[in-house]
Steps between C-alpha positions, in 0.01 A plus 500: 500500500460138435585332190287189618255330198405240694546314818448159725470482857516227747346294271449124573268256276471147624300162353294303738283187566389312752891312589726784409557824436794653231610859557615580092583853593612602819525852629595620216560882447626684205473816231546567189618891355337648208722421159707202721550180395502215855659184409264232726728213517484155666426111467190329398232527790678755644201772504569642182205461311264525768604843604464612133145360456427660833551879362226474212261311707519151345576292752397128497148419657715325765700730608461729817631821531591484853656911563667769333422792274565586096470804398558675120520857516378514884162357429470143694455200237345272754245761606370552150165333358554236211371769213792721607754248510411398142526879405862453648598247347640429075453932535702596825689155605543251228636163453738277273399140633826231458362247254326711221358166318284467782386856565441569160142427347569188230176627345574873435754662258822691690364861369137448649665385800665808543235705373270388738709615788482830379121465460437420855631814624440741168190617275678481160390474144632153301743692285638658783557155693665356225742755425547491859574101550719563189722777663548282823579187275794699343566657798603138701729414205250274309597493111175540250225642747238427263578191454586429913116636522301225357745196627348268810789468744616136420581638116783710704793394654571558930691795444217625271216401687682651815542864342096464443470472861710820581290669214181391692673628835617823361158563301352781733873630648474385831661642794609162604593198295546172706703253294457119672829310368448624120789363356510159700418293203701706194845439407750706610543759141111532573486503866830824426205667233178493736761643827609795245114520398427559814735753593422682219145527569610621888694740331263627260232442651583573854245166634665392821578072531492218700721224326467208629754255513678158616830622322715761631675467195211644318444738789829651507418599092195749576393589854616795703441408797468070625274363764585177587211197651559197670233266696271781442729774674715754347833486613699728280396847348777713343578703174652291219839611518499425920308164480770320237799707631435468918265202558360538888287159510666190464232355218555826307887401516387126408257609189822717351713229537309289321479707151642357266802699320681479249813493711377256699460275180636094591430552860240341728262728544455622845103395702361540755446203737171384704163633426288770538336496846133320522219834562235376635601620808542879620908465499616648796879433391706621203327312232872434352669364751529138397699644193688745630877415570538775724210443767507518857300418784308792485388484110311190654333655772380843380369655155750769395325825392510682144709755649748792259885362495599757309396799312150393344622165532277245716546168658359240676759319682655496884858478309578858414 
């Protein structure tokens, strides 16, 4: 019996105009297992973001959704009508958004903030709302829940105003949390509280997630399985403890290399050279060829396929 929460197939989302035409997400298939936590790791522009705003329906006005399927729990996300996708999502498929100063309301205290999530999707009396916000508010490790209620975000710090965010996420227990780069802009004792947070809340909770990521660093900390995007392909999918162990793709190998560790402390720091691949073309090539110090003649001349290297380990790469 399958274990699948959620899925994406074949999907590809491109921007146009009238002089060119950017494929963000290319082909891109994918699932995700109820209770797991997939690490979805890559550089800026890569696709990252766009997938994730694809799978609660908020893409930008611009974009086109060109093919592919989502589905949660079997029922297809793209076939829906608007008033069920808004049903879906802050109850069933919530998400933490990566600069909570900016997707916070200025104007609205933290506990009506997450109060009102909970209204959206419950009848509830006032009492039993605010004992409510109040539990979650202790519950993501906020000192003083009374007092975290009535602050506006900028009286909290970015670790603070980050663990109203989850609280807003977690409000309704969703099957799915999607968490878009949440601890990009903390310092690392913070960023090391909201990954633990988050775990916990998997654990206890049993909400599936979708971290997002540019840091495999970060990634190795908390997912249990990695998908790894480049030029709006992925190129790498593998458990944790496969991905950082046996590398298939040469950018995975690259992107370890380039953690820094404490043992690697004086040393340059390994990078990667060139850059990422223009998209406004359909790439017919492997988009990483220009970087790769392996390539040959035929990483120039066909596009490998996602294809399994290994047990449950997938790669995109003529190499291996």
């Amino acid at each position: 019996m399958s274990n699948s929460l959620f899925s994406i197939e074949n999907l590809t989302i491109s921007f146009e105009n009238e002089k060119k035409k950017i494929i963000a997400v290319n082909n891109v298939s994918f699932d995700i297992n109820k209770g797991e936590i997939v690490g979805l790791v890559g550089e800026s522009g890569c696709g990252k973001t766009i997938t994730s705003l694809s799978v609660i329906g908020l893409l930008p006005n611009s974009a086109i959704l060109n093919s592919g399927k989502i589905q949660y729990n079997k029922k297809d996300i793209l076939a829906m009508e608007e008033k069920e996708k808004r049903k879906l999502r802050g109850k069933k498929i919530s998400m933490i958004f990566q600069e909570p100063m900016t997707s916070l309301n200025p104007l609205w205290r933290c506990g009506k903030q997450i109060g009102e999530a909970i209204k959206l999707n419950n009848k509830i009396n006032k009492k039993v709302l605010k004992n409510r916000v109040l539990e979650i508010i202790k519950n993501v490790g906020l000192p003083n829940p009374e007092t975290i209620y009535g602050k506006y975000p900028h009286e909290l710090s970015g670790g603070q105003r980050q663990r109203v965010m989850i609280g807003i996420a977690i409000a309704n227990h969703p099957d799915l949390i999607i968490a878009d780069e949440p601890t990009t802009a903390l310092d690392v004792t913070i960023q090391s509280q909201i990954l633990e947070l988050l775990k916990k809340i998997n654990k206890e909770e049993g909400s599936s997630i979708l971290f997002i990521s540019h840091d495999l660093g970060v990634i190795h900390d908390i997912a249990d399985r990695v998908i790894v995007m480049y030029a709006g392909f992925i190129v790498e999918i593998a458990s944790r403890i496969d991905l950082y162990s046996n590398p298939k793709h040469p950018y995975t190998l690259k992107l370890l290399q380039s953690i820094p560790l404490p043992e690697k402390k004086g040393k340059k720091l390994e990078s990667i050279p060139g850059i990422v691949p223009r998209i406004d073309s359909d790439i017919q090539y492997c988009p990483f060829v220009d970087r790769c110090h392996a390539a040959k003649e035929i990483c120039k001349e066909q596009l490998p396929k996602l294809e399994e290297k290994g047990n449950n380990h997938f790669a995109r790469c003529h190499l291996i």
